[in-house]
N, C-alpha and C positions, 0 to 999 in steps of 0.2 A: 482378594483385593480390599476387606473390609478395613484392615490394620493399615493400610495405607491412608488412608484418608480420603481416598478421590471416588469424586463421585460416581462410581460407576453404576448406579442405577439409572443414572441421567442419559446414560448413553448404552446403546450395546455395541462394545467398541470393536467386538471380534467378528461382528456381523457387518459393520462399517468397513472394515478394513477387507474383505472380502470383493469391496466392491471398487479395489485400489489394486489391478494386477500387477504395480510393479514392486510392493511391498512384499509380494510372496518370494522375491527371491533372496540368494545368496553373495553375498560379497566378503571373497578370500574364506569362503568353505564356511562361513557364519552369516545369519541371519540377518538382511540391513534392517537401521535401525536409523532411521530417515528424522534426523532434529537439526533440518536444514530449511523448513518452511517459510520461515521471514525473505530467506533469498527468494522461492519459488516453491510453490507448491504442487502435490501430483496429481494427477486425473483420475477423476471415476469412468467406471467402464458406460456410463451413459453418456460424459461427454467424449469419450473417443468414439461412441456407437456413430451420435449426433452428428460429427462431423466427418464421417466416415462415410455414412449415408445420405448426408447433404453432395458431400462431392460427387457420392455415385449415381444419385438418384436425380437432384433437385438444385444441382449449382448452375446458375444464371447470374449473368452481371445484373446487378439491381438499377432503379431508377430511368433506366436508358430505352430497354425496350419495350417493346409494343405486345410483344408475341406471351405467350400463356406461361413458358420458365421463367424469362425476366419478372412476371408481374407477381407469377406466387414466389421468386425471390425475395422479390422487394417488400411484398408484403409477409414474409420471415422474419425480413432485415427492422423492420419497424415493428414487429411485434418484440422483438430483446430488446430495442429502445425503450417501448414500455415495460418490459418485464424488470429493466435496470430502476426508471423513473421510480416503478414500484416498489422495489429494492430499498433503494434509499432515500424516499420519503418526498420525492419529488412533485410537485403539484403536476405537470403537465411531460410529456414523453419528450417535446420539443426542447425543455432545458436541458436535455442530454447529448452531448458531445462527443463524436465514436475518436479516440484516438490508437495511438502503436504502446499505450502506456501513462503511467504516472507522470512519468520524465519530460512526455512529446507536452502531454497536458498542461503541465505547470508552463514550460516553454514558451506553450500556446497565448496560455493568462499573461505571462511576464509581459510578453513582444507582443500580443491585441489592447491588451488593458492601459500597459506602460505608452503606447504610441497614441492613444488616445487621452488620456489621462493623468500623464505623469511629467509633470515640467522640472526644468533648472531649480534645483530649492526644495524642492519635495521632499519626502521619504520616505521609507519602505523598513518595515522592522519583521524581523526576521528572530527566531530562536537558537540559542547554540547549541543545541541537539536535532541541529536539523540533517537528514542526507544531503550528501552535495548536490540532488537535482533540485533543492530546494533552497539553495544558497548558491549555487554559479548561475544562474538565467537572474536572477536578482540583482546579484552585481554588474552582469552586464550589462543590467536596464541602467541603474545608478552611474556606470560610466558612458553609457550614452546621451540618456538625457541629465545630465548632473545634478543629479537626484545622490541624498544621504540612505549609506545602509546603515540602520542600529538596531543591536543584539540584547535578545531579554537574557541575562545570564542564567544560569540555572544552580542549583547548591549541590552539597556532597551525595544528598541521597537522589541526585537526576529529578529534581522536582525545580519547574520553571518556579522563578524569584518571582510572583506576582505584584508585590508593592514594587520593582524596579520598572517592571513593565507597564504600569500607569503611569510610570514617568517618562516613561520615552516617548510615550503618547502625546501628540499637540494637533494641531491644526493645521499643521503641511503633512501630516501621516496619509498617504495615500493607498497604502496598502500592509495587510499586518497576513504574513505569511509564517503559519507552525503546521507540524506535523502532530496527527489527532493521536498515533502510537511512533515512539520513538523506536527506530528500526536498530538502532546500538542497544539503549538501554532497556526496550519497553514500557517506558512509562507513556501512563496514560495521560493525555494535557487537559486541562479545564480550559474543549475550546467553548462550550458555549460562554462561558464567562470573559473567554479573549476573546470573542464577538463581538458580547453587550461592550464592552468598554473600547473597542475600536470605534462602533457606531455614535457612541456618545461624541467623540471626535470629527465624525464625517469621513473616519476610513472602510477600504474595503476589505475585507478577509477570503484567504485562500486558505484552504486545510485539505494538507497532502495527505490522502487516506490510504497509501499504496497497503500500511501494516494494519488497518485497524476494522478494514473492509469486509475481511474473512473470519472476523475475531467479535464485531462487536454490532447489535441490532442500529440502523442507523433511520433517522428523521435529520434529512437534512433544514428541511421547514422549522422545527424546534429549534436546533441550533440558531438556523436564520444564519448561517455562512451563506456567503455572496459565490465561492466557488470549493467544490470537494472535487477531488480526484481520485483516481483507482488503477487497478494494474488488474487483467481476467488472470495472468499466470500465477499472482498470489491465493485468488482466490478457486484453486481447481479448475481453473478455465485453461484457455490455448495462449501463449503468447503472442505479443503482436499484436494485443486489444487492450483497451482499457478507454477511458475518457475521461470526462470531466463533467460535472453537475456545473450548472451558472443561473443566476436570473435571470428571467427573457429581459430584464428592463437592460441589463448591461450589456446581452449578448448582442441587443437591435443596435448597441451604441457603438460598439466595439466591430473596427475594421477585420478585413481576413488575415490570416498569420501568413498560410500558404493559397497560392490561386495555381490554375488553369481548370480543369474540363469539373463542370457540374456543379460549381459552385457560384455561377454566374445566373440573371437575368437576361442579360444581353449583349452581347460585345457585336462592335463594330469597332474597325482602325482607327475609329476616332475617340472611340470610348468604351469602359466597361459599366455598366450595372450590376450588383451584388444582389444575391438570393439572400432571401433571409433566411433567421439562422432556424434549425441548424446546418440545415446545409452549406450555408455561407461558410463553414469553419472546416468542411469537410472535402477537399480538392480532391479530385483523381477519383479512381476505383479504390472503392475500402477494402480492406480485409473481410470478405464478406462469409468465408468459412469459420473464422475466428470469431467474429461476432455470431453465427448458430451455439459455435462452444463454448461463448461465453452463457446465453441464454440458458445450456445445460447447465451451466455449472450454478448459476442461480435459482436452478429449478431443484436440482439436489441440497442444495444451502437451503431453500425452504423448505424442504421436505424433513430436511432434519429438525430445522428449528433453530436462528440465531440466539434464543435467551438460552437453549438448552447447550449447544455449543460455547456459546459462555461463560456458563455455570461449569461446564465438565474441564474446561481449558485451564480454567482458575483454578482447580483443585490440582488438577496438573501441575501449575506453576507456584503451588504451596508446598506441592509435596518434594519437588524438585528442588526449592527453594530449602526446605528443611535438611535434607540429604544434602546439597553443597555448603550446606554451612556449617555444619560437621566436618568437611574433607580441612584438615590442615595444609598450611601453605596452601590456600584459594582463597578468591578475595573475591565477592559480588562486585561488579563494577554497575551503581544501577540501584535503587533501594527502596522508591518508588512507593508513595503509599498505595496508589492505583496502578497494577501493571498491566499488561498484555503477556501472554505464555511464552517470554525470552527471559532467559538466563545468558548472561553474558559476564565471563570472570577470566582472571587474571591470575597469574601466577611464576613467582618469580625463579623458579624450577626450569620450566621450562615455555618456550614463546610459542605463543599461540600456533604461527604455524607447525613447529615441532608438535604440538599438542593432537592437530587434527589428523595428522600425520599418522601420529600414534593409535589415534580412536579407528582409524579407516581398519587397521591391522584386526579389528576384533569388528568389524562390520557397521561401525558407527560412523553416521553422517552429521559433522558438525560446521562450522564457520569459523576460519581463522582469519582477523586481519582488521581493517579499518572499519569494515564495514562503510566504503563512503560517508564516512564521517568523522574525518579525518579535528576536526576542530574539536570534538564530541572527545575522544584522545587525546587531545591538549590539553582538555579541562581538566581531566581524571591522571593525568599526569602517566597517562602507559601508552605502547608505541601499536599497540592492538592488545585487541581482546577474544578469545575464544566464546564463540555465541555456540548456542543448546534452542533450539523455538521450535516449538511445538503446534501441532496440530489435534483435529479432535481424534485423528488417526492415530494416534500413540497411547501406549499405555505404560500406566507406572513402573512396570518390569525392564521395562526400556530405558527410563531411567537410573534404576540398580543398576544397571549393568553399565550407563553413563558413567557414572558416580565410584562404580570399581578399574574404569576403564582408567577414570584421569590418576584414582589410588595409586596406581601400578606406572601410570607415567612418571607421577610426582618422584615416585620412587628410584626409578630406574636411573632421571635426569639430577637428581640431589646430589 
């Protein structure tokens, strides 16, 4: 592994992958070769133990009851609250928001924050590398309350246009929504800097963390974002979980998105009163299996280390990066001087779907297509792109064999 470049001291990635049973198998008589992480990522055998034995041993509806399961539930249930809080740099476990995902979360910000906050005239600036769950709940705040959307563009190499976006900026800017890793290109955004200069405005900021969660050590304090969000299925956790970071000052100010059971004070036919948050934001019975998995999956992520995970991801996407840039007829779509471990490229041979199509025949899992981000292909002038994202589960052998796989498509389609 030395001639490759990656840093494989940083990690021992054979002993890692050991602890990922579905890596061991075969698809179509070869080896998978799993570089489909940005969409989802796969589980370690603690958190399938975790929630395996939560269900057999120790599942009780949380919050509700009296009895001895309910209460060492619940108190589970608010120990991964803090384990998250901790996670990502949170001052207190209460500015943690359990949602079904990144998607539900932003949703959540758009329709609480916009219904309290967001009048006729307003605005909401938004980035053109965003996923669509970070540009359609946006727009439909702006055509509800007749609020303006405007877009920071971004240049050839997927790097946000920063002197455009001080200028979109003004005094009706109510909210400045980017994603902290671009899930098409990978690039990385300078949000604390698109922070500091929303605040200097008097706006607020959301930063969609669904890709950048699994990939990069987070303070959200530092940054000083008003709200981050996340997905547990990105990060080795279970699907069906994720939430949102907020500051209690907005969360106490900001109505419930969704109501009925547990999210109340006190309802009579005449009136409801609202719990504070965060249960104010948390309606119905949660996914209370899925939040244990997620708790695993953050226990494993510290266990390894986010700076070391980091460090070995990046050398990944140097070395992968050097190897596609070699392959004739492929184009990087993406060039980023700060990435995230995605490679995403083009090729006018053959279309992406035909591409992944191709890679599957030799056990390779890749991404063909929009990647919900469909405007993000507008910019870059292609109709989709084939994405490569890596995890700290991969190794550069994986990549060779990426890299001979698209060879022989290029070929065959020419």
């Amino acid at each position: 592994m030395s001639d490759t470049g990656v840093a494989g001291n940083v990690l021992d990635v054979e002993k890692i992958r050991k602890d990922f049973p579905i890596l061991s198998q075969s698809v179509r008589g070869k080896p998978l070769i799993y570089l489909d992480n940005a969409a989802t990522t796969h589980k370690p055998i603690s958190v399938i133990e975790r929630v395996r034995n939560f269900d057999a041993e120790k599942y009780g509806t949380v919050r509700r009851g009296t009895y001895k399961l309910s209460e060492h539930a619940t108190q589970l249930y608010e120990e991964v609250r803090q384990k998250v809080a901790d996670f990502m740099g949170a001052e207190k476990k209460g500015e943690i928001v359990f949602t079904s995902g990144t998607t539900q979360a932003i949703n959540l910000v758009a329709h609480s924050f916009g219904k309290r906050f967001v009048n006729e005239g307003d605005e909401i600036v938004i980035s053109n590398i965003e996923h669509h769950a970070n540009i359609v709940p946006w727009q439909v705040l702006c055509e509800e309350r007749g609020a303006k959307l405007k877009v920071i563009p971004v240049d050839d190499d997927g790097e946000l246009v920063m002197e455009e976006y001080e200028k979109l900026l003004s005094p009706k800017t109510r909210m400045v929504a980017v994603n902290h890793v671009s899930n098409a290109l990978g690039t990385i955004n300078p949000i604390k800097e698109i922070t500091q200069k929303a605040h200097a405005v008097g706006a607020r900021v959301l930063i969609d963390g669904a890709q950048s969660t699994p990939h990069i050590k987070l303070d959200v304090r530092d940054i000083d974002c008003d709200f981050y969000t996340f997905s547990g299925h990105k990060m080795y956790g279970p699907s069906g979980i994720g939430g949102v970071y907020g500051k209690m000052e907005l969360w106490e100010e900001m109505p419930p998105y969704v109501t009925g059971g547990d999210m109340i004070m006190q309802v009579t036919l005449e009136k409801t009163t609202y719990a504070k948050p965060p249960a104010r934001f948390e309606a119905g019975t949660p996914p209370i299996t899925q939040v244990m998995g997620l708790g695993a999956a953050i226990d494993y992520l510290n266990e390894i280390g986010m700076d070391k995970i980091a460090d070995y991801e990046n050398s990944l996407l140097e070395y992968g990066t050097r190897l596609f840039k070699e392959i004739e007829g492929v184009r990087i779509i993406g060039n980023a001087r700060r990435k995230a471990s995605i490679i995403s490229f083009f090729s006018d041979s053959a279309h992406p779907h035909d591409m992944v199509h191709f890679l599957d025949q030799d056990g390779i899992a890749c991404r063909g297509g929009h990647h919900c981000a469909q405007p993000t292909m507008i910019r870059y002038g292609v109709p989709a792109t084939t994405r490569a994202s890596m995890a700290f589960y991969n190794k550069p052998e994986e990549l060779d064999a990426l890299a001979e796989s698209v060879q022989k498509c290029i070929r065959i389609f020419s």
